[in-house]
N, C-alpha and C positions, 0 to 999 in steps of 0.2 A: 752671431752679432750681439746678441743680449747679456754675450759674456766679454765680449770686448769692451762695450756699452760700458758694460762695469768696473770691468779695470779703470778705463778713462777716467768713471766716475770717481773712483777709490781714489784714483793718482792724484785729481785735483783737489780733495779734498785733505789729502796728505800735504801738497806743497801751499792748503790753504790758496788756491785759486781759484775757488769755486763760490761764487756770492748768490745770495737768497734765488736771484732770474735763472741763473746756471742750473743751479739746482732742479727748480720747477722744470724748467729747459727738458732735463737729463729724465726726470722722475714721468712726465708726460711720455716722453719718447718708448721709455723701456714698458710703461703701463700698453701704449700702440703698438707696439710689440710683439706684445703677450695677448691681445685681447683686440685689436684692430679684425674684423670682418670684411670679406666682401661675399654677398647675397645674388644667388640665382635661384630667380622665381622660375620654377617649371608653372606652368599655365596651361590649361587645357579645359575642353569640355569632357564630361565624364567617356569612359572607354576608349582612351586616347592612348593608352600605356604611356601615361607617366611613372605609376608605378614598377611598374615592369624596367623602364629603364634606370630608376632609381637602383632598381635591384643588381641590373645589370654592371651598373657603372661600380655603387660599394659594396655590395654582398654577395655580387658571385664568389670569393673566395670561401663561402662554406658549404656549395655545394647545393644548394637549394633556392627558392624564393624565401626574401626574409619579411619584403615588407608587402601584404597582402594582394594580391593582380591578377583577379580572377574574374569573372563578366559583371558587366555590368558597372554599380556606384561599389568603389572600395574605401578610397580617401575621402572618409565623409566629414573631417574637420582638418582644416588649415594646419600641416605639419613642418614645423621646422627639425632640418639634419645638422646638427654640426656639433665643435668638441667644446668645451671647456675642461682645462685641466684642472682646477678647483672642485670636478663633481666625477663621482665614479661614472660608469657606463649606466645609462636608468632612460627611462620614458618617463617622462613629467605631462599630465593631462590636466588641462582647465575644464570643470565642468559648465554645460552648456546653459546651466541658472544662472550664471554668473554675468549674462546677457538681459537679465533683469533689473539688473543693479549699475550706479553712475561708471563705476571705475570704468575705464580705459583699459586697453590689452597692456598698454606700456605700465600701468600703474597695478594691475594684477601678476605683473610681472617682479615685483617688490616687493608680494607676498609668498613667500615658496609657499607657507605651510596650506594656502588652499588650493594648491595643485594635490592631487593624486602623484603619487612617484611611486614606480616600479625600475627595483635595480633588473638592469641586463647582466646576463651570465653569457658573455661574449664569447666562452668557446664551448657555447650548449647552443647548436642554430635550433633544434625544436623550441627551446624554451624563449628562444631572440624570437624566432618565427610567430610562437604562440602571443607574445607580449605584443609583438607588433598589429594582431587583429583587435586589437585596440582601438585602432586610429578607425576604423570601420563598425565601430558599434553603433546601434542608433537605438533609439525610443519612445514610446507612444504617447502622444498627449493629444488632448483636447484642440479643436479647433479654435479655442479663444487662445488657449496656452500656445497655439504652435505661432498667433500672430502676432503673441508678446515678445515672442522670442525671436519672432523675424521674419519666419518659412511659411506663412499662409499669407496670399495676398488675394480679397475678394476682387479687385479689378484686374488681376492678372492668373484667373484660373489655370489656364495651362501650364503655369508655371510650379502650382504647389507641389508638395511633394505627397506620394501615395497614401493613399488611405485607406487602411484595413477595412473586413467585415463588423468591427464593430463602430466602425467608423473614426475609429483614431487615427491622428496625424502622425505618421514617419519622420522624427529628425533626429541628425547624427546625438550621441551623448556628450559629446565633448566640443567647446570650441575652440581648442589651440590644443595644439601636441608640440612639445619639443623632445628631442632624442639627442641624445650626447652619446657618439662613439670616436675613437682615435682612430677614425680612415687615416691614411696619410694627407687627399685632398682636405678634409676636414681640419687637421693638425696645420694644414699653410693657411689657416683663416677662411677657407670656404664655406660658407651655412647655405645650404639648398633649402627652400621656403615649396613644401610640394601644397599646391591651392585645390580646394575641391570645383566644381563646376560652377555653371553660370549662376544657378540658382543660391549655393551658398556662397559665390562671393560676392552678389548684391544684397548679401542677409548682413552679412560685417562691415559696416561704411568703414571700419579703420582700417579693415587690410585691404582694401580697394583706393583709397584716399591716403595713408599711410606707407602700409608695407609694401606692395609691390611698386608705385613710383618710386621709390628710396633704394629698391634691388638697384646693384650696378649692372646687372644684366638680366635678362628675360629671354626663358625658354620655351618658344607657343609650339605646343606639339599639334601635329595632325592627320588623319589616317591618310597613310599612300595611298590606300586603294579609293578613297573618298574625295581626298585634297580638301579645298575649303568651303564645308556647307555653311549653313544658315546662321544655325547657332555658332560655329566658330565664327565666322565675321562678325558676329554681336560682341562675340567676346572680344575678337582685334578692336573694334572700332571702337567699343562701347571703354576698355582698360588699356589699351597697349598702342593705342596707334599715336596718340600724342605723348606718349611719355615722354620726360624731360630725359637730356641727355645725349651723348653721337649714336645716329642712327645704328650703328655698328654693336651697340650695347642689344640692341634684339634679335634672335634667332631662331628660324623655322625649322623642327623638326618633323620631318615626314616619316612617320611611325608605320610600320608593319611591312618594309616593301614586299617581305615574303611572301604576302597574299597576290604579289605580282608574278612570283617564279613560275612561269605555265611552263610544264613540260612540253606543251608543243610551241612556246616560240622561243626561239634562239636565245643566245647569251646577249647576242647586239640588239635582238630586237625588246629585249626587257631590260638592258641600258638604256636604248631609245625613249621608249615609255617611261620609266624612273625621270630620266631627264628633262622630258616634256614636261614633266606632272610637277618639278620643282621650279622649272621655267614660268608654268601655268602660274603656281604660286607665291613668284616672286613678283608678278605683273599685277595680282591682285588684290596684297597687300602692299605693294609699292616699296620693296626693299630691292637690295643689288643683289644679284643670284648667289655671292658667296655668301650669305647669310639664311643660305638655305641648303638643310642636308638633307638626305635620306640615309636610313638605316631600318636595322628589324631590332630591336631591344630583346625581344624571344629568343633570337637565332644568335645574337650574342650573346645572353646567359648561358646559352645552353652550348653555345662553344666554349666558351672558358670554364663551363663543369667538366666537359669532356676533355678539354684540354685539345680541340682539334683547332689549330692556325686556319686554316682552309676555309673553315665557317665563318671566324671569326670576323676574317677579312672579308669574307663577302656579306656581310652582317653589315660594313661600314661602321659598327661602332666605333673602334679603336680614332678615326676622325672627328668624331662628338667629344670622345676624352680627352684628346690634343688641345681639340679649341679649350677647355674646362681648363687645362692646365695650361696652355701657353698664350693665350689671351683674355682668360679673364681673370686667374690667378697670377699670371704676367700681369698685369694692367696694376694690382694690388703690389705685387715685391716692387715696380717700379714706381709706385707710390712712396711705399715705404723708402725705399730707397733716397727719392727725392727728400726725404723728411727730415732721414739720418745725415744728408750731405749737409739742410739748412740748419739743422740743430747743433750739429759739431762743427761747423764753418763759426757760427753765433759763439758757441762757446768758446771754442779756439779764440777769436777777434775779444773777445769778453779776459779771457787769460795772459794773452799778450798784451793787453793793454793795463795788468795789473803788473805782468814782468816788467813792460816798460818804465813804469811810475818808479817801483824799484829801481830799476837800474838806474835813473836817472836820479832818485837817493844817494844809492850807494856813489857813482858821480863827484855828486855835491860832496859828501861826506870827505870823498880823499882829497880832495881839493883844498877841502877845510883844515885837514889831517893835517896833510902834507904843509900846509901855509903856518903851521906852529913849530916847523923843524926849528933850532934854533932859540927857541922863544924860551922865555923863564915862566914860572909858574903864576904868576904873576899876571900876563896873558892867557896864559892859559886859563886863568880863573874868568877874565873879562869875557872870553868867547864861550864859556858854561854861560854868563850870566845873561849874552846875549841872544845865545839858543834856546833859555827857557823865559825871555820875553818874546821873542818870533813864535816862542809855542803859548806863551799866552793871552796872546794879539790872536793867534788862531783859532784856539776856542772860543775866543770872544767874539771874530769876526764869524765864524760858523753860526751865528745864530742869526745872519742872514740866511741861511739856507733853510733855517725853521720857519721864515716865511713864505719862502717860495712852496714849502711843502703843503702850510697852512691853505693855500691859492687852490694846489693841484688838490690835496683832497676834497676840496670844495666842489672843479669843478667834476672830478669824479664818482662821487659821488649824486649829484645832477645824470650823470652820464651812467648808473647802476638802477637808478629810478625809474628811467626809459626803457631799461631791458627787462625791469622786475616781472613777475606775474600782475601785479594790483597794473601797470599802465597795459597787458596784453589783453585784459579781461576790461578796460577802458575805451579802450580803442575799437575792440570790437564787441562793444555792448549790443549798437544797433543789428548788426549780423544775426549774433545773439538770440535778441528779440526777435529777429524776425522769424529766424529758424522754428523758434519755439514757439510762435504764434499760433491757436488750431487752424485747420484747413489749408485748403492748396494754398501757396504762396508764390503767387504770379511775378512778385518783386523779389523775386530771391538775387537776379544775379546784379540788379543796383544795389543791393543793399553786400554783396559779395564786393564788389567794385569800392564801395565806398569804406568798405571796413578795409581790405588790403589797401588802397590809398592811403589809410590813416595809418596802416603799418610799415610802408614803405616809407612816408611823411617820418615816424620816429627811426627809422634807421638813419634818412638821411640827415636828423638832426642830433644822431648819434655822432654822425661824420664828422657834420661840424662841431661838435663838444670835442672831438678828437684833434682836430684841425686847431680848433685855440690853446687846448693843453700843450699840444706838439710845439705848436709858437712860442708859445710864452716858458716852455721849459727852454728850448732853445736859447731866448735872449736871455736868462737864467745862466743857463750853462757858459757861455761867451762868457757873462760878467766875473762866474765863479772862477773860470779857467785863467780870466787875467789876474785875478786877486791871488790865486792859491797855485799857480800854473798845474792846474789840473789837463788831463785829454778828456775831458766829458764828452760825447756823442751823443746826440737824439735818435734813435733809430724811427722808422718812419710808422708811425701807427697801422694797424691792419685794416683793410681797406673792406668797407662794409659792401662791396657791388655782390660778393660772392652770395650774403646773406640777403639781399634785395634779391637777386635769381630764384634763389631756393622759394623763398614768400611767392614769387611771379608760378614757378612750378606749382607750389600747392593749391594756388588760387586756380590754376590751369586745370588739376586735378579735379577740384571740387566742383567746376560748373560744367567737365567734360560730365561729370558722373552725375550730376545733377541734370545735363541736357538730354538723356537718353532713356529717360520712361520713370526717372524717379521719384520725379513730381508728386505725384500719388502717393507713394510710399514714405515721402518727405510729410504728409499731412499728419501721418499718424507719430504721436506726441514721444511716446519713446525711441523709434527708429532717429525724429529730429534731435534728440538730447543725445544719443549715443552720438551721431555726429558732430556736434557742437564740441563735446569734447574729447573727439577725437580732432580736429582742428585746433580748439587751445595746446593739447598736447602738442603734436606738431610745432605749432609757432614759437612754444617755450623751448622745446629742445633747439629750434634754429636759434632762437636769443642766447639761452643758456650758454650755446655753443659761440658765438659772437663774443659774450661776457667774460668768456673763459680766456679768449684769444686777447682781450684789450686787460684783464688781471693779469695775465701774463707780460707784456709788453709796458703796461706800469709796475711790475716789478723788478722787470729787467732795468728799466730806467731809473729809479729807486734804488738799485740794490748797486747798482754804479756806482750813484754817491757816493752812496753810504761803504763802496770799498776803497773809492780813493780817499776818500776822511779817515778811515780806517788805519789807510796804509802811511799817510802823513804822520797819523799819534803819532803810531810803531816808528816812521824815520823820526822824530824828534826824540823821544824816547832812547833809541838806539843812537843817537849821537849825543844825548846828554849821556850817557851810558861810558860811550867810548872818553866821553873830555873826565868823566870821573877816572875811568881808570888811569887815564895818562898822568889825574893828577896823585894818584895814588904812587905809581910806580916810575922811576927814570926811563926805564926802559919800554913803558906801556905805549909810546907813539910808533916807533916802527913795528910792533908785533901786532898794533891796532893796523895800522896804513897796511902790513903782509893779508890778513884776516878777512879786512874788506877787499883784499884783491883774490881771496880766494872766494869771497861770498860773488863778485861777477861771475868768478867760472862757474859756480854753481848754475848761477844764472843762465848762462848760456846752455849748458845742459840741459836743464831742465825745459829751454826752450825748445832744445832739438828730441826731447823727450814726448812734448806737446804736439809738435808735427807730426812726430812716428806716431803718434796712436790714434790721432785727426787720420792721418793720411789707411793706414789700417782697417781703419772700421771704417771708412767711405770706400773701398777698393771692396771690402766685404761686401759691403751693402751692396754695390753696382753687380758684383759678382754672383749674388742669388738671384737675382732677377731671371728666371727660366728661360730656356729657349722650347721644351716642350714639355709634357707631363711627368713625373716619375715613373721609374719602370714598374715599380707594383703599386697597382694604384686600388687592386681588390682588396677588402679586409683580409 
């Protein structure tokens, strides 16, 4: 697709139909492309085999376990899987002091050089295996140090993490791991987000508040043999049961059923039981039973080492990788898909309306031509004299159009102010404050209430800053189109409700994760900062994002003009052009009048030229869209 993408691009920019909006248009698309993501958070509490399936699903093809799954805590810090083709194969590690300091995960994300990076040696599994006991290191610090950092809480004992003989606190070294390999799931834009347990994901308010509402889908694994205790319902209720988005986006993994296989009951009667136990757990966290599997991640790895069918299937894995590739990787190519139809329908409709203008030139021109058969030079000279006063009535009247522009940057401008940082860090100053206030803060969720108010309040006065530009370009446009017989179009601004949902999401986010014991842990001053701006981040990336869509849409608008003004010089130009030659030569009127009859055909062609590769890369698009996983979907 991203080479078709480019032909198209190339083409328009050869026959010169392609203006400033086309462009951006074309350039965002192939950038979503290349670098477009959809995220599954696996979730669980520790000894759940997440990792184990992780293994099962990408690294059974070397033969071994690659990413650590052995008892107990393995994935001791928040690990992101997926590819970039810009970076070799390597493990990049955030250290875990970096939890001491303001930045944000998004904004330590924009400094490579204080990750740790270890390249992977993708066809050495010891040395991939070895690199990867990484993400399970952990180290000892001080009871003040481990509460700076997050993992000691004196009103929640039970919850610390262990502490040595000489009394040091246990917590993992690292807090974010990213891995960069070319799975093939990985190469179709999948990033698996693997989360440590309950206790270290109420230590990160960004990856509880940020990153896993933001996954397009969620994976809550949990032991067959156990189904759902205590601590896994803390974790459903506490992260994942309001998450924004169609129910259908989360799914229950029932981990281990092998602990189920009793040699002495039957084949039916350990279906029976599998089935109950998935039944049981779809009634208790209140999903539809197809959002709930069973499998063994063990007894899968270790059938596709072996290479035995037999296992594999009765493993159920191979249904966990369907869903992975045909409906949550589906959901994504039919994304894309929808993206490439509005983007190349926009440019298409953007390119015909510049052939039009032409053709409707070229037109005039032999109209013109033709109506000088006959005529002495004489005439001929009157119709030069009065083509380059219609072109300079035109220049002079185009400086109407430098007022209407003078309006629209104005009220643009207005409309860039509202999405900035300086009005997001305004808006929600009182938030703010209060977060940051010492002690329990009993008024958190009015003071939550009243700060998204104030940011919903600037979306929706975004709307209307969009709603008068839209108007006033329009009765703009009408006027230009009678004076200059332009086709100007207003296309409709982007519609801010999607960005209002998103703000309703993370406010929904923030008071579920705040209603469930974190009060306490809110008093203490740096846990509240790390929050706060994990929250500004968020809200900027949803503006930013907004910002991006209405830059766009003003320069698609913009670049209109500025191509049917364009295309007028050129027709005037080209018709003073032609009255010269004719006056130069006798014979320059009919080889002018043949010329421009061959400049239509052109036209035409290049019209049916425009369709064929519109129609092309939309058939493509529609055509990747999966109907079930690829057949090797192991490294």
């Amino acid at each position: 697709m991203r080479l078709r993408l480019k032909v198209l691009g190339d083409w328009l920019r050869e026959q010169q139909l392609l203006d400033d909006g086309g462009e951006e248009r074309l350039q965002r698309l192939t950038d979503q492309l290349r670098s477009d993501k959809v995220m599954v958070a696996f979730v669980a509490e520790f000894s759940r085999g997440k990792s184990e399936l992780i293994n099962a699903v990408f690294f059974a093809g070397y033969g071994r376990r690659i990413m650590p799954a052995s008892a107990g805590r393995t994935t001791m810090c928040p690990t992101e899987l997926g590819y970039e083709a810009a970076l070799p194969p390597c493990l990049r590690l955030l250290p875990i002091e970096t939890r001491l300091q303001p930045q944000t995960l998004l904004e330590w994300r924009l400094v490579p050089e204080k990750w740790m990076r270890l390249d992977l040696d993708v066809n050495d599994p010891d040395q991939l295996a070895n690199a990867m006991q990484k993400v399970s290191e952990v180290m000892h610090v001080t009871q003040d140090e481990a509460r700076a950092l997050g993992f000691w809480h004196d009103d929640r004992p039970w919850d610390n993490p262990p502490v040595n003989a000489g009394g040091a606190v246990e917590v993992p070294r690292w807090r974010h791991a990213l891995i960069n390999m070319a799975h093939p799931l990985l190469r179709q834009g999948l990033v698996v987000l693997d989360t440590p347990g309950l206790n270290a994901i109420g230590a990160e308010p960004e990856l509880t508040v940020n990153l896993i509402p933001q996954a397009q889908a969620v994976v809550f694994i949990l032991g067959a043999d156990t189904g759902v205790t205590k601590s896994d319902l803390a974790i459903w209720r506490e992260h994942l049961a309001t998450m924004e988005g169609s129910a259908g986006s989360r799914f229950v993994v029932l981990n281990k059923i092998d602990t189920l296989w009793d040699e002495l009951s039957s084949p039916e009667q350990i279906d029976r039981q599998i089935a109950r136990q998935c039944a049981d757990t779809a009634q208790t966290l209140s999903l539809e039973a197809k959002q709930v599997l069973a499998l063994s991640a063990q007894k899968g790895l270790l059938a596709k080492v072996r290479g035995d069918t037999a296992l594999l299937a009765e493993s159920q894995l191979p249904r966990f990788e369907q869903l992975l590739g045909r409906q949550v990787l589906g959901a994504r190519q039919a994304m894309l898909a929808g993206a490439i139809g509005a983007t190349v329908a926009r440019v298409q409709t953007e390119a015909e309306r510049t052939l039009g203008a032409r053709r409707r030139e070229v037109a005039e021109q032999v109209l013109e031509l033709e109506s000088l058969r006959g005529k002495n030079h004489q005439v001929v000279r009157q119709m030069r004299l009065r083509v380059e006063r219609e072109k300079a009535e035109f220049d002079r009247s185009a400086a109407s159009v430098l007022a209407v522009r003078s309006v629209h940057v104005k009220l643009l401008r207005e409309l860039f102010m509202l999405l900035g940082s300086a009005s997001i860090k305004r808006e929600l100053l009182g938030l703010s404050t209060t977060l940051r206030e010492p002690g329990v803060k009993f008024g958190v969720r009015k003071a939550y209430a009243r700060g998204f108010d104030n940011l919903r309040g600037v979306v929706r006065e975004v709307q209307r800053l969009e709603r008068e530009i839209h108007t006033m370009l329009a009765s703009s446009f009408r006027q230009i189109n009678t004076d200059f017989g332009f086709a100007l179009q207003v296309a409709e601004p982007p519609t801010m409700d999607r960005f209002e949902s998103d703000l309703d999401a993370v406010e929904r986010s923030h008071l579920q994760y705040l209603g469930v014991g974190n009060l306490v842990q809110l008093a203490r001053p740096e846990f509240a900062d790390r929050l706060v701006r994990a929250l500004l981040a968020r809200v900027r990336s949803i503006f930013e994002t907004a910002l991006g869509e209405i830059e766009l849409w003003n320069k698609s608008v913009s670049s209109q003009l500025d191509t049917q003004m364009r295309e007028r010089r050129r027709a005037y130009g080209r018709r003073i052009d032609a009255i010269q030659r004719i006056q130069d030569a006798a014979s320059g009127l009919e080889r002018r009048i043949a010329e421009i009859a061959e400049q239509e055909g052109a036209l035409d062609a290049a019209e049916q030229r425009l369709r064929m590769l519109s129609r092309d890369l939309r058939h493509d698009a529609s055509a990747a869209v999966p109907e079930a996983l690829p057949e090797s979907v192991s490294a």
